[in-house]
N, CA and C of each residue as an Amber inpcrd file, in Angstrom:
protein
   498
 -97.7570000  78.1690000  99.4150000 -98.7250000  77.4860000  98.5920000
 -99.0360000  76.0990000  99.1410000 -97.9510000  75.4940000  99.6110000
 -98.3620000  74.2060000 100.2760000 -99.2120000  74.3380000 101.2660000
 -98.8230000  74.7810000 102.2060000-100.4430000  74.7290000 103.2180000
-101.8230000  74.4200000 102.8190000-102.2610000  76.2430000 101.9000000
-103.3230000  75.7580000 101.1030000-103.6680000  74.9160000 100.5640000
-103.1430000  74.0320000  99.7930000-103.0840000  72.7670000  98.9590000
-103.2020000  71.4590000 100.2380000-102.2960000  71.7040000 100.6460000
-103.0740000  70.5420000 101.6090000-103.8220000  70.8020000 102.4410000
-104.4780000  72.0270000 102.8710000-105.9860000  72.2380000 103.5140000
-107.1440000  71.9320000 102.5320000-107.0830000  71.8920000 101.3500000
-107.9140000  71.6320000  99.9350000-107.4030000  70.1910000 100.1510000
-106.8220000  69.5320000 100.1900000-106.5020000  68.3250000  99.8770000
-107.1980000  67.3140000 100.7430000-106.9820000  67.8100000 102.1310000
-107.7100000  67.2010000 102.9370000-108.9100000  67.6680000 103.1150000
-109.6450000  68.2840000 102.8780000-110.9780000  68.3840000 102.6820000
-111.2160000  67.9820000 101.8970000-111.2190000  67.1550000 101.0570000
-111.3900000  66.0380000  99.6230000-111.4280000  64.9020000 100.2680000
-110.1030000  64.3120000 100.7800000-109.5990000  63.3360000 100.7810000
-109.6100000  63.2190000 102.6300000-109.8100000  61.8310000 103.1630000
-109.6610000  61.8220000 104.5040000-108.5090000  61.4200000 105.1370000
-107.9290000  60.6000000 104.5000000-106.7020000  59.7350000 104.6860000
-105.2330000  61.0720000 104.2980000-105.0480000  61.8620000 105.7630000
-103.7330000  62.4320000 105.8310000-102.9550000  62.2660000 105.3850000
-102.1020000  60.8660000 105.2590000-101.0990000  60.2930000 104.4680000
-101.1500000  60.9020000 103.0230000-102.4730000  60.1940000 102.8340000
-102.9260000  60.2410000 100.7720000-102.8820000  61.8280000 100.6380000
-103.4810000  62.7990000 101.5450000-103.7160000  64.1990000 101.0040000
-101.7410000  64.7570000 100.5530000-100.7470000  64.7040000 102.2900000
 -99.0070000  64.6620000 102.0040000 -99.0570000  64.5870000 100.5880000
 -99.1670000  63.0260000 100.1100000 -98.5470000  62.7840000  99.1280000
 -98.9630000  63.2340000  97.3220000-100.4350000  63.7900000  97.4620000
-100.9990000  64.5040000  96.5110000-100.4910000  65.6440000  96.3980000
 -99.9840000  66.3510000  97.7170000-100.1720000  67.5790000  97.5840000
 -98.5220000  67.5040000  97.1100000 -97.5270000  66.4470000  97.8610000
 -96.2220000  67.0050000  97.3550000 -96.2910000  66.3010000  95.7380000
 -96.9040000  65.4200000  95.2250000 -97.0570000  65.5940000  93.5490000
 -97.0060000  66.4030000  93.3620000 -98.4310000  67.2740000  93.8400000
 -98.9960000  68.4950000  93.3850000 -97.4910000  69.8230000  92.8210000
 -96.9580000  69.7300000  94.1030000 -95.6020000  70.9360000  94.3830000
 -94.6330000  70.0830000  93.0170000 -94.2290000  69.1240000  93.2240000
 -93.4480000  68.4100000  92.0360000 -93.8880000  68.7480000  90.5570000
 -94.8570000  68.6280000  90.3600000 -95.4460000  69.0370000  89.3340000
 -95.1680000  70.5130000  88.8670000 -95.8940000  71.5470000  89.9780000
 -95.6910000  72.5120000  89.8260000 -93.9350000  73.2220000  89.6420000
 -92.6650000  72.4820000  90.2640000 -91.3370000  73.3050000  89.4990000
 -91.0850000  72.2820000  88.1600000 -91.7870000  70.6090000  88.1800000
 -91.5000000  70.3060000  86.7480000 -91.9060000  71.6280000  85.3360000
 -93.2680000  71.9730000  85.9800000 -94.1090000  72.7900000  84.7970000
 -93.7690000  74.1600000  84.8270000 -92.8330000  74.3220000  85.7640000
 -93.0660000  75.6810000  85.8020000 -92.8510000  76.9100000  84.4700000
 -92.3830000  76.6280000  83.6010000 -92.0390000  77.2760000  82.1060000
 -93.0410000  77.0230000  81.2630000 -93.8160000  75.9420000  81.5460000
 -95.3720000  75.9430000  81.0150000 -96.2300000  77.3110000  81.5650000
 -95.7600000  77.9590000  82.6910000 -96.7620000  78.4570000  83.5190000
 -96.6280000  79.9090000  82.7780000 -98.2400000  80.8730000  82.5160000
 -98.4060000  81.6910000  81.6420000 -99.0190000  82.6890000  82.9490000
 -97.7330000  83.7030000  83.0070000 -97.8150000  84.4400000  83.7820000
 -98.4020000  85.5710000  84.2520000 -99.6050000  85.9150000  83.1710000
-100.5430000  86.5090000  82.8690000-102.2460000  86.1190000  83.5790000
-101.7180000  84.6480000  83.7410000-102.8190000  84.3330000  84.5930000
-102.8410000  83.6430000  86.0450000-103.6260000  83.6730000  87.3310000
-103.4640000  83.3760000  88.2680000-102.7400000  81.9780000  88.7990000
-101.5280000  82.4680000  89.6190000-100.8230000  81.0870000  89.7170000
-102.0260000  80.1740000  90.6300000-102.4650000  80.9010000  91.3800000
-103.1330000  80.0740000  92.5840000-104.0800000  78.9250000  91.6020000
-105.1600000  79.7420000  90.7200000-105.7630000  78.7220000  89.7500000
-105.3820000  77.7090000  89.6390000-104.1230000  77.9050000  89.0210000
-103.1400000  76.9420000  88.0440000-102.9860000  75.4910000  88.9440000
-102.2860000  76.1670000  90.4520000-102.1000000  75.1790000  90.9370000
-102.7880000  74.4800000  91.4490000-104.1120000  74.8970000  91.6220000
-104.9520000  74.2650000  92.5980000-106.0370000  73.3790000  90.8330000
-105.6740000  73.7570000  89.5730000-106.6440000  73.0930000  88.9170000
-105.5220000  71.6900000  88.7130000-104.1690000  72.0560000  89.1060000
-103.3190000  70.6180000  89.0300000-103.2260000  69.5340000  90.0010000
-103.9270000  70.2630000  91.5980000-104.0490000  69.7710000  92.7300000
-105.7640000  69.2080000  92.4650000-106.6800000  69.3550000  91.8140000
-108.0830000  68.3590000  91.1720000-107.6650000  67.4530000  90.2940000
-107.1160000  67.7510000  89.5810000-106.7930000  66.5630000  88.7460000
-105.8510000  65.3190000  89.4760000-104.7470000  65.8040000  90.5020000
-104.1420000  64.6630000  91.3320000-105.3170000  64.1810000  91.8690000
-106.3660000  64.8500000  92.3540000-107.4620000  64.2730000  93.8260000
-108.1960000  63.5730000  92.5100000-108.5620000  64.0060000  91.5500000
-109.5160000  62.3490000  90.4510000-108.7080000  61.1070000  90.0570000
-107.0100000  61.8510000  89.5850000-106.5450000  60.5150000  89.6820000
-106.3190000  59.2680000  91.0510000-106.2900000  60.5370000  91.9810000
-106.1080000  59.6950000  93.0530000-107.4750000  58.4420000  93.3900000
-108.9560000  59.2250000  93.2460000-109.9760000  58.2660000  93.4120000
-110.3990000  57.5810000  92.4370000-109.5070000  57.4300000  90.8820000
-109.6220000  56.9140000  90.0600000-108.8050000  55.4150000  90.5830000
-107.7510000  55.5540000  91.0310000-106.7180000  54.7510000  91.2680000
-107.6420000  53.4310000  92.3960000-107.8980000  54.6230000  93.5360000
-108.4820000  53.8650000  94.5820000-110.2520000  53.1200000  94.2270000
-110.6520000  53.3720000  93.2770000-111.7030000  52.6250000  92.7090000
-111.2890000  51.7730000  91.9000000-109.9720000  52.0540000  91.3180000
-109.7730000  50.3760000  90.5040000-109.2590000  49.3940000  91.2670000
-108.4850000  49.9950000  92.4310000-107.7910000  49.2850000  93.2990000
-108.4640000  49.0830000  94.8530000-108.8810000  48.2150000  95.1760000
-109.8200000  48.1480000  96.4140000-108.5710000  48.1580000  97.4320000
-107.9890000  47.7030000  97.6180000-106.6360000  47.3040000  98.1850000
-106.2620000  48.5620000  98.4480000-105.9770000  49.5350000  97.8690000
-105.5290000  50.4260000  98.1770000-106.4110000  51.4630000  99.3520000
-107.7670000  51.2420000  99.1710000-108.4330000  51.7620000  99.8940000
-108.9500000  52.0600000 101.7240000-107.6370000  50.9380000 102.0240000
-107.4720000  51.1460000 103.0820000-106.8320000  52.2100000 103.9630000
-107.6980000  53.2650000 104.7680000-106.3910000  53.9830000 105.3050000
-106.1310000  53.7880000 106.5150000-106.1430000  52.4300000 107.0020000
-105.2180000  52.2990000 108.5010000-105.0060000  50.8410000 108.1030000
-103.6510000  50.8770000 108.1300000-103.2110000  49.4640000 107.9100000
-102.6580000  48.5800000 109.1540000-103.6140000  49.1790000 109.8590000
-103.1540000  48.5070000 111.4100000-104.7060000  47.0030000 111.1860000
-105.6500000  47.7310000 110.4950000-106.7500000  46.6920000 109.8410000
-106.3030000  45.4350000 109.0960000-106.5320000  44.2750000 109.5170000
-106.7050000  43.6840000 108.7000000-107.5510000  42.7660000 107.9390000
-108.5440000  43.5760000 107.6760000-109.9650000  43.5990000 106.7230000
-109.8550000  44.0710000 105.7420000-110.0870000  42.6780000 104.2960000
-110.6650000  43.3050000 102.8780000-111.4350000  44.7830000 103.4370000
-111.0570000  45.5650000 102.5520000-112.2470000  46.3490000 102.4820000
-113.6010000  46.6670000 101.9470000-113.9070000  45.3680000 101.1290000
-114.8230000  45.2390000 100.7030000-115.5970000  44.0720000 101.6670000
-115.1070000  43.9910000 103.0360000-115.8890000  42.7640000 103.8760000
-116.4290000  43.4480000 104.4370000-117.4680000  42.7390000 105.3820000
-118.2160000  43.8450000 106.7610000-117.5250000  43.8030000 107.9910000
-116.5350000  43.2030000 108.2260000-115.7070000  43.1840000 109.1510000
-114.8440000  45.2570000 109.3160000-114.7020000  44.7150000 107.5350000
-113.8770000  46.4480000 107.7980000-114.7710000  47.5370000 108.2260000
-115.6140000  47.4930000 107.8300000-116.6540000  48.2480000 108.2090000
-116.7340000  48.4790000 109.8810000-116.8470000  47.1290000 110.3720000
-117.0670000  47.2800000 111.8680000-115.6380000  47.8220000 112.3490000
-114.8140000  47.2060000 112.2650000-113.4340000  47.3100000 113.3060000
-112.8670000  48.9680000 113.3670000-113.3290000  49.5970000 112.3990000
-113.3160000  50.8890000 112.3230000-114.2120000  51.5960000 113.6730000
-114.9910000  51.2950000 113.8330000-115.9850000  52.0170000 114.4450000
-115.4790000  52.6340000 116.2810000-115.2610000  53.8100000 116.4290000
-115.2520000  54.2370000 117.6300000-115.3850000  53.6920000 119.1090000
-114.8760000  53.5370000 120.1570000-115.0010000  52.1850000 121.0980000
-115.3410000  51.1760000 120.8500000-114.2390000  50.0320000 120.4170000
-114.7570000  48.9390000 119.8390000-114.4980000  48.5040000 120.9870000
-113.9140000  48.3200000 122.0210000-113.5990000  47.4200000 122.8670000
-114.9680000  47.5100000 123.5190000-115.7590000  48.5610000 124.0070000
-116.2250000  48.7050000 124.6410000-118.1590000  47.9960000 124.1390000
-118.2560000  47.8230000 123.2550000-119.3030000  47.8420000 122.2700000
-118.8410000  46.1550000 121.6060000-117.9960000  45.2280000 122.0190000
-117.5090000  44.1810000 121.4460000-119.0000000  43.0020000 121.9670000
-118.8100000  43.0980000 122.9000000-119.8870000  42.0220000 123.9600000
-121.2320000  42.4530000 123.0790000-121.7930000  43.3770000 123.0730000
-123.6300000  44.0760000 122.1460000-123.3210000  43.7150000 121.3050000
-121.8890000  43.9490000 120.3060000-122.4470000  43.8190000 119.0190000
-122.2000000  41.9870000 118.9770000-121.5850000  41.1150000 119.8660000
-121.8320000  39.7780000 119.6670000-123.4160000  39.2100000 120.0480000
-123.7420000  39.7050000 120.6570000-125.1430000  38.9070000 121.2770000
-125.9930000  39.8430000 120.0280000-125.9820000  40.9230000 119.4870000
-126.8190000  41.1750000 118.1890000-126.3670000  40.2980000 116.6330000
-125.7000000  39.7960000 117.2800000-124.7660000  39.2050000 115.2900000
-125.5360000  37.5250000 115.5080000-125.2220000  36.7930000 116.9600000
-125.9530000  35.5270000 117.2790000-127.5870000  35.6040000 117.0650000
-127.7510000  36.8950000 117.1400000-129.4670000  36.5400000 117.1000000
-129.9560000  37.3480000 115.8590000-129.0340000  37.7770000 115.0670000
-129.5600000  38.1420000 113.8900000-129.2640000  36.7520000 112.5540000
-127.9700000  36.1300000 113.3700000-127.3890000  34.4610000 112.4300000
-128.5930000  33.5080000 112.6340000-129.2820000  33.8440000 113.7000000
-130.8190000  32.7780000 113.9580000-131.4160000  32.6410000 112.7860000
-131.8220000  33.7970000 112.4240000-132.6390000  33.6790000 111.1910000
-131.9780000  34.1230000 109.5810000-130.4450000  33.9290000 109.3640000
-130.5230000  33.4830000 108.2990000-129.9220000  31.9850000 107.8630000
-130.0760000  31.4600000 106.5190000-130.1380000  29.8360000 106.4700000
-128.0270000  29.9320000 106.2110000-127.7450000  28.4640000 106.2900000
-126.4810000  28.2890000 106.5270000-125.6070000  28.9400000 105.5710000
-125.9530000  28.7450000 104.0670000-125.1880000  29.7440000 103.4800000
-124.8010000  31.2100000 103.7300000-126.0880000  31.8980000 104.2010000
-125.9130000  33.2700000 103.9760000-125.3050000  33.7180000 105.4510000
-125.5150000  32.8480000 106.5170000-124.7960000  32.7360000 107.7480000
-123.2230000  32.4060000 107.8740000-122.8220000  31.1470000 106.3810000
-121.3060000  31.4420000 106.7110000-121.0590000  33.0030000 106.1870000
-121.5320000  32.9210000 105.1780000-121.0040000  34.5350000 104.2850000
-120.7530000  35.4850000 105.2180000-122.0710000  35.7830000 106.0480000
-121.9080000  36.9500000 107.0940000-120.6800000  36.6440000 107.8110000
-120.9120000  35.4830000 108.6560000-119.4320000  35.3690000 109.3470000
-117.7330000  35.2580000 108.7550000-117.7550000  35.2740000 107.6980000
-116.7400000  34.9290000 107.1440000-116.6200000  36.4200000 106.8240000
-117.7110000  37.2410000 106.1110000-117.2590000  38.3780000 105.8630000
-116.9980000  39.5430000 107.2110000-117.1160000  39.4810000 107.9610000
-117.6740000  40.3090000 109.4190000-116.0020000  39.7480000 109.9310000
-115.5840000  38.4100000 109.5220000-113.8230000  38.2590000 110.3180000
-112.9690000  39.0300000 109.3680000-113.5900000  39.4970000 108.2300000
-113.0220000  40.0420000 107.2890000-112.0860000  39.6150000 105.8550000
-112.9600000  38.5530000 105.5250000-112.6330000  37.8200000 104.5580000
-113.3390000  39.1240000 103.5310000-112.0560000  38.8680000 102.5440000
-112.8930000  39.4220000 100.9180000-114.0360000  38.4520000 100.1830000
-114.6700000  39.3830000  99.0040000-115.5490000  38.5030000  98.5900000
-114.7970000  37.5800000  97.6970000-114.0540000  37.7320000  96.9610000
-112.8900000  36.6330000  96.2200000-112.6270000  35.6330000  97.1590000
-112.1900000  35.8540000  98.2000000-112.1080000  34.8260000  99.3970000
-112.8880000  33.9060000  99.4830000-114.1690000  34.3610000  99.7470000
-114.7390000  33.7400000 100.4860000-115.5890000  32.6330000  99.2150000
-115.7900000  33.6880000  97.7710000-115.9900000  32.6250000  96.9010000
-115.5310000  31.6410000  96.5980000-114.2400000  31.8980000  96.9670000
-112.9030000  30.2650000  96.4570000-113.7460000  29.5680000  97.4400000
-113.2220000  30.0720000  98.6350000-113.4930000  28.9680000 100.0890000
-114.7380000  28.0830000  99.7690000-115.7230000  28.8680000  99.2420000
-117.2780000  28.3610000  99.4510000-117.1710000  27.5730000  98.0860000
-116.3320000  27.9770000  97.3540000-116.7550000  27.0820000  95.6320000
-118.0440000  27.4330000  95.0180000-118.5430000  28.8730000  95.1000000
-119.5970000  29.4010000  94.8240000-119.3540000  30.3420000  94.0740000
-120.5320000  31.1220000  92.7960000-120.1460000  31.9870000  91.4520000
-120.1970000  33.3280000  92.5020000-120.2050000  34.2090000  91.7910000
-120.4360000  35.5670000  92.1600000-121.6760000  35.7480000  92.5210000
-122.2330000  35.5260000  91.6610000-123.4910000  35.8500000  91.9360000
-124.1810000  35.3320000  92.6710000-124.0090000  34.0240000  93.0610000
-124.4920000  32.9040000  94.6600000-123.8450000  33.8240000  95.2760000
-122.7640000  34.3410000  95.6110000-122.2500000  35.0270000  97.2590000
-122.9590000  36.6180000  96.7750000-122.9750000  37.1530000  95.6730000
-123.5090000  38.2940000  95.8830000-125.2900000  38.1820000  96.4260000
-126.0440000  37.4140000  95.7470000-127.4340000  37.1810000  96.1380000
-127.7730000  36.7980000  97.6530000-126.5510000  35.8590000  97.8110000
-126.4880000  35.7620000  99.3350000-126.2420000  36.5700000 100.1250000
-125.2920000  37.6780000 100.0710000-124.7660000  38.2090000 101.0210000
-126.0340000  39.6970000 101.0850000-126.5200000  40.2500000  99.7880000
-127.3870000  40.9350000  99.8600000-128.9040000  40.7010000 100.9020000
-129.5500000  39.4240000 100.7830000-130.3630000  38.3070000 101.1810000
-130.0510000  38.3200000 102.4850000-128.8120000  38.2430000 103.4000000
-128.5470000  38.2580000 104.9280000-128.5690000  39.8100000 105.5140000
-127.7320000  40.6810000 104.4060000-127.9400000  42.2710000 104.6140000
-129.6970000  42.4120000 105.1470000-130.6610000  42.1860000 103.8420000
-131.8120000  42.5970000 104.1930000-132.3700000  41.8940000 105.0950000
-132.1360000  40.6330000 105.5890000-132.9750000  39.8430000 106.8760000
-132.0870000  40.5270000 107.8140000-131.4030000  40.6020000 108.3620000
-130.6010000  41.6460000 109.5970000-131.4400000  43.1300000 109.3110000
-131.1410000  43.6460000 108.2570000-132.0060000  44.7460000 108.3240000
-133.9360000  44.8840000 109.0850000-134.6170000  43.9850000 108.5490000
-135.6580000  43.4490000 108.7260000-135.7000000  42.9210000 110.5100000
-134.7360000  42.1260000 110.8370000-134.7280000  41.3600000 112.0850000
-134.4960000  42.9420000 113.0130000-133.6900000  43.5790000 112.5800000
-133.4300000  44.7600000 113.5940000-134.4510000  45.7320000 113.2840000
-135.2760000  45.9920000 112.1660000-136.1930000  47.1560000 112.3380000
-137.4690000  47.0070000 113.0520000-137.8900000  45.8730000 113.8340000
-138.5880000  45.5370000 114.5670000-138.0710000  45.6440000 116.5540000
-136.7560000  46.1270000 116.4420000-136.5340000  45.7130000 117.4970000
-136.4290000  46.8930000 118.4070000-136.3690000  47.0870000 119.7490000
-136.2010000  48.4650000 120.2890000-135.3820000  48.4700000 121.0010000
-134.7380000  49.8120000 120.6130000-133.5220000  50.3050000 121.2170000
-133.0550000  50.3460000 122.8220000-134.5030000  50.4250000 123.6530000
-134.0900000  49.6480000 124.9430000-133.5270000  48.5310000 125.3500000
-133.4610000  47.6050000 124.2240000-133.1110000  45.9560000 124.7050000
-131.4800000  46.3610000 124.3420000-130.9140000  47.1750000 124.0260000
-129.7170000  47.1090000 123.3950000-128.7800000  48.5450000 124.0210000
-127.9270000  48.4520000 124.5690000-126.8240000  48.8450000 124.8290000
-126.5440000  50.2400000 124.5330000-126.9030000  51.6230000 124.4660000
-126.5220000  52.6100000 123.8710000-125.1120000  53.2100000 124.2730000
C-alpha cells in the first residue's frame, strides 16, 4: 500500500521529503484506525480518502505558514521575495551575467523606492523585512512592488529576444 500512496502523494505534492512524510502519517493513521476500518468496504478507498485529507491539511498548513513553503533549504530566500523565485531556476550560474545586465536596465526606469524594493526583494528579503527596513505600511511596499512588477513587465515587452542571451 505504501508505494501507491506515495506515487499519489507525489503527484500532488512536489517536495519528496513532504510526500515520505504524508504518506508515513498516512500508514500511522491507517494501524491507529484500523478497528474503525469496515470491512465490507474497499480498503484501498479508505486509505487513499485518509491520504487527501493529509495532502489538504498539508497545503492548509503550508498556506498559513509561508516559511514552511520552502522545499530546498539550501535557499536562503523568503519565499515570498523574488529572489526565491530566481535562485531556483535551472543553470543559474550560467544565466547569472544576462540576468544582471537585464535587472540594471530594467532599475533605469523605476523611481528609487520601487528600485530599493526590487533589489532588496530579488537578494531575498521578505516583505515584513523589507517593510521594517524601509519604515513603510503594507500597502506603500505592496503598491510599490506591484508598480516595479508592471514597469519591468512593460520595459521587457518591447524588447527582442535577439539582444538577450537564450
Amino acid at each position: 500500500m505504501r508505494p501507491t500512496l506515495l506515487k499519489f502523494c507525489k503527484s500532488k505534492i512536489h517536495s519528496f521529503v513532504d510526500a515520505e512524510d504524508i504518506v508515513q502519517n498516512v500508514v500511522l493513521i491507517l494501524v491507529e484506525k484500523q478497528n474503525e476500518y469496515d470491512s465490507n468496504k474497499s480498503f484501498y478507498s479508505w486509505a487513499f480518502n485518509i491520504c487527501r485529507f493529509q495532502i489538504m491539511a498539508y497545503f492548509t498548513k503550508i498556506k498559513r505558514n509561508k516559511e514552511d513553503a520552502i522545499f530546498n533549504d539550501s535557499i536562503n530566500c523568503s519565499p515570498d521575495s523574488l529572489g526565491y523565485r530566481f535562485e531556483k531556476m535551472p543553470f543559474q550560474d550560467l544565466i547569472q551575467n544576462e540576468k544582471q545586465k537585464v535587472f540594471s536596465q530594467i532599475k533605469s526606469v523605476l523611481s528609487d523606492k520601487e528600485k530599493t524594493i526590487m533589489e532588496l526583494s530579488l537578494e531575498g528579503w521578505g516583505a515584513n523585512d523589507i517593510i521594517y527596513r524601509l519604515k513603510i505600511s503594507r500597502n506603500a511596499f505592496t503598491s510599490s512592488k506591484s508598480r516595479a512588477i508592471k514597469k519591468a513587465k512593460n520595459f521587457l515587452k518591447d524588447k527582442e529576444m535577439k539582444n538577450y542571451k537564450t
